[in-house]
N, C-alpha and C positions, 0 to 999 in steps of 0.2 A: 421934390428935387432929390435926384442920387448922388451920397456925397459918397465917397473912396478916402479914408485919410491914413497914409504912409503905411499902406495895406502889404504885408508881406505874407509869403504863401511858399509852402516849403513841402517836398512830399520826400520825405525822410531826411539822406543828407542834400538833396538838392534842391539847393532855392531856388523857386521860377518866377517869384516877382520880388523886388526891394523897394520898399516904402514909395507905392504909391497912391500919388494923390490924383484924384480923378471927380471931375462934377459934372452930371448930366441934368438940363433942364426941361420942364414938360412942355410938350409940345415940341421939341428941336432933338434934332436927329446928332448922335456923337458918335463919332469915328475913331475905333481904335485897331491903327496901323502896324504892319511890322509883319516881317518875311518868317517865316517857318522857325518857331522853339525862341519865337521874340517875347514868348509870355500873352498871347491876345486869349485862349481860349481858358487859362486860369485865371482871365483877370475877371473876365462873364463869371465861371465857375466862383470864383471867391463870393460874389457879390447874388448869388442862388444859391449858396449855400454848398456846393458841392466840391471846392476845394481848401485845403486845411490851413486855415489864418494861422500865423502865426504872431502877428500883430499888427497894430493900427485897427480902424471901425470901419463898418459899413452902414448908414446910416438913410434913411428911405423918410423926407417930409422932417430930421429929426429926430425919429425913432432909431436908437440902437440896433441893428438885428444881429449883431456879428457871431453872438454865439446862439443865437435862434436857430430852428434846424427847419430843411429846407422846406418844409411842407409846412410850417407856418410861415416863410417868405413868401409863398407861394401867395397866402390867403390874404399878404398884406398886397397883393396884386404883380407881383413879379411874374414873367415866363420868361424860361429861358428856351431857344432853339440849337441846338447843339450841332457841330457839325457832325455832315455824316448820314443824313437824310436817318433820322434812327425813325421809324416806324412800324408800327404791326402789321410787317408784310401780308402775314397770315390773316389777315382782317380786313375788309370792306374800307372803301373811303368814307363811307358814313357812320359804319359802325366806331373808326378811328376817331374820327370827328365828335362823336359821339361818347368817348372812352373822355379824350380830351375835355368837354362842356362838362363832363361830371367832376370831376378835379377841381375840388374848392369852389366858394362862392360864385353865382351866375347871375347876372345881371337880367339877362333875355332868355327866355323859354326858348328848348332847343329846335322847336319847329323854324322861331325866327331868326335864330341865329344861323343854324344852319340855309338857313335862305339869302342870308346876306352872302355868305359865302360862295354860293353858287352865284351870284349877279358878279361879285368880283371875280371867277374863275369861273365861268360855266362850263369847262372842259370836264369839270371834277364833279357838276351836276353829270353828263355824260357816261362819268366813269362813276358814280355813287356806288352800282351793286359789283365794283370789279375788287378784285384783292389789290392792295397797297401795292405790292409785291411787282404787279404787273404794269405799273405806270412806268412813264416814263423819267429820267430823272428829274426836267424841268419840272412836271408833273405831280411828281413825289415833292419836288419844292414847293411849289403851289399849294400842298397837301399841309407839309410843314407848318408852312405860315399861318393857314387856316388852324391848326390845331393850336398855335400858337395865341390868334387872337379871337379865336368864340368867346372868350371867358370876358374879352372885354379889358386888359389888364390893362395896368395904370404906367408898366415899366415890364418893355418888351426887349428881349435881349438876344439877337442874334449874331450867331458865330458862322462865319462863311458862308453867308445863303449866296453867291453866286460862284460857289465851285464847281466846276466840271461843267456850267451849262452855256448854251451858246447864247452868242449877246442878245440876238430880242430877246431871249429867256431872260434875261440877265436885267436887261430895260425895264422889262414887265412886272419882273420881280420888285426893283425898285421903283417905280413909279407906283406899286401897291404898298410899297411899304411907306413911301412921302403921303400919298392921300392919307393912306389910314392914322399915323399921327397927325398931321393938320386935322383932319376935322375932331379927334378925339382927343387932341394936346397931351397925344402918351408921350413920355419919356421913350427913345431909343436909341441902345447903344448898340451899333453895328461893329463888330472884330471881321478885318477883310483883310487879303492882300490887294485887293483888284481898288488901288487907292484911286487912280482914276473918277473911276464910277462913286466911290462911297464918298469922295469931295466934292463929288457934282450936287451929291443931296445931304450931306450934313453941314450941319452950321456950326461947330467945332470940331477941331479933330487932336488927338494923343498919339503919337511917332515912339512904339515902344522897341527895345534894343537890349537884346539879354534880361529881358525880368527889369528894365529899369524906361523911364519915360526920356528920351534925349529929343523931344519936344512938342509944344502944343502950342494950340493959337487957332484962330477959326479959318476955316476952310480955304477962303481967299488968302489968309496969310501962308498957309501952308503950301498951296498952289503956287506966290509967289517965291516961297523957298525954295521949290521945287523938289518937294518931297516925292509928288509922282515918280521924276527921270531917276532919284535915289534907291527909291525900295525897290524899280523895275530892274537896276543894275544888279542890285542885290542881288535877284529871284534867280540871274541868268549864270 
């Protein structure tokens, strides 16, 4: 289990979160909502290591990790996918793929892991010997995700994987992201605007607002608040 407790997070004089608290459990998908500079990509960041706590824990099964740095979060099984499609354009899909499986402990030898990948994307078997660079953005997301789960993690953390792409993109993306936790009971916390969609497959969700939580409750509850028609008015 991923706990968050009254996690503050500050980059120099500006604080982008205030004490919050946050629980993700494994196997169930958690939804952290909120319109542009709501806090959703420092809250991922705080909890990989990559943005600067300034108090409360991050705690993984238990363990402390808060002042651990990120490449031992990593090994405790954490990934984080950041917005932003960031890959080695300059590099093959498989050579990426490949970049990724070496990055801390691997559960499956990369012949097979990279085989799984190709059966849930075989577009990216297609495009193996192309450069990153050249994909398309659904593609490059597909890419993403794969980079994100060869390693097999225990607590997967993505930041706007349905940005800019069109909705079967968008379907596809998330329906790979429901199977692969159901069958492998990983923790994931999904940061979206597209609440929509990310309520359709998570089974709690967090409604943050300036760096602060102004509410949580599982998916159904949140649907019936009508958090969706909220944060769409927001966006517009």
């Amino acid at each position: 289990m991923l706990e968050l407790s009254n996690i503050d997070v500050a980059y120099g004089n500006i604080q982008a979160l205030h004490g919050i608290d946050l629980i993700a459990r494994p196997g169930e998908i958690t939804a952290v909502l909120g319109a542009n500079g709501a806090g959703k990509s420092s809250l991922l960041k705080s909890v990989a290591g990559l943005a600067p706590i300034t108090g409360g824990s991050v705690k993984v099964d238990g363990q402390d990790l808060t002042r651990m740095p990120t490449h031992v979060r990593a090994g405790q099984g954490l990934s984080l996918a950041m917005e932003g499609r960031r890959l080695f354009r300059g590099l093959t899909v498989e050579e990426n793929l490949s970049l990724a499986w070496s990055f801390g402990p691997r559960r499956t030898p990369f012949a097979q892991a990279v085989e799984q990948v190709y059966a849930a994307f075989p577009i990216l078997k297609e495009r193996r010997l192309g450069k990153s660079g050249m994909l398309s953005g659904g593609q490059q997301q597909m890419l993403i995700l794969s980079s994100v789960t060869i390693r097999e993690p225990r607590y997967m953390l993505l930041d706007e994987p349905s940005l800019g792409l069109a909705p079967i993109i968008v379907q596809q993306i998330f329906d790979f992201i429901t199977e692969y936790s159901q069958a492998r009971k990983t923790t994931v916390v999904i940061a979206e605007q597209m609440a929509s969609m990310a309520l359709k497959v998570a089974h709690h969700g967090y409604v943050l607002r300036h760096g602060k939580v102004v509410m949580q409750g599982t998916a159904e509850e949140l649907k019936q608040a009508d958090v969706i028609n909220q944060l769409s008015a927001a966006y517009l």
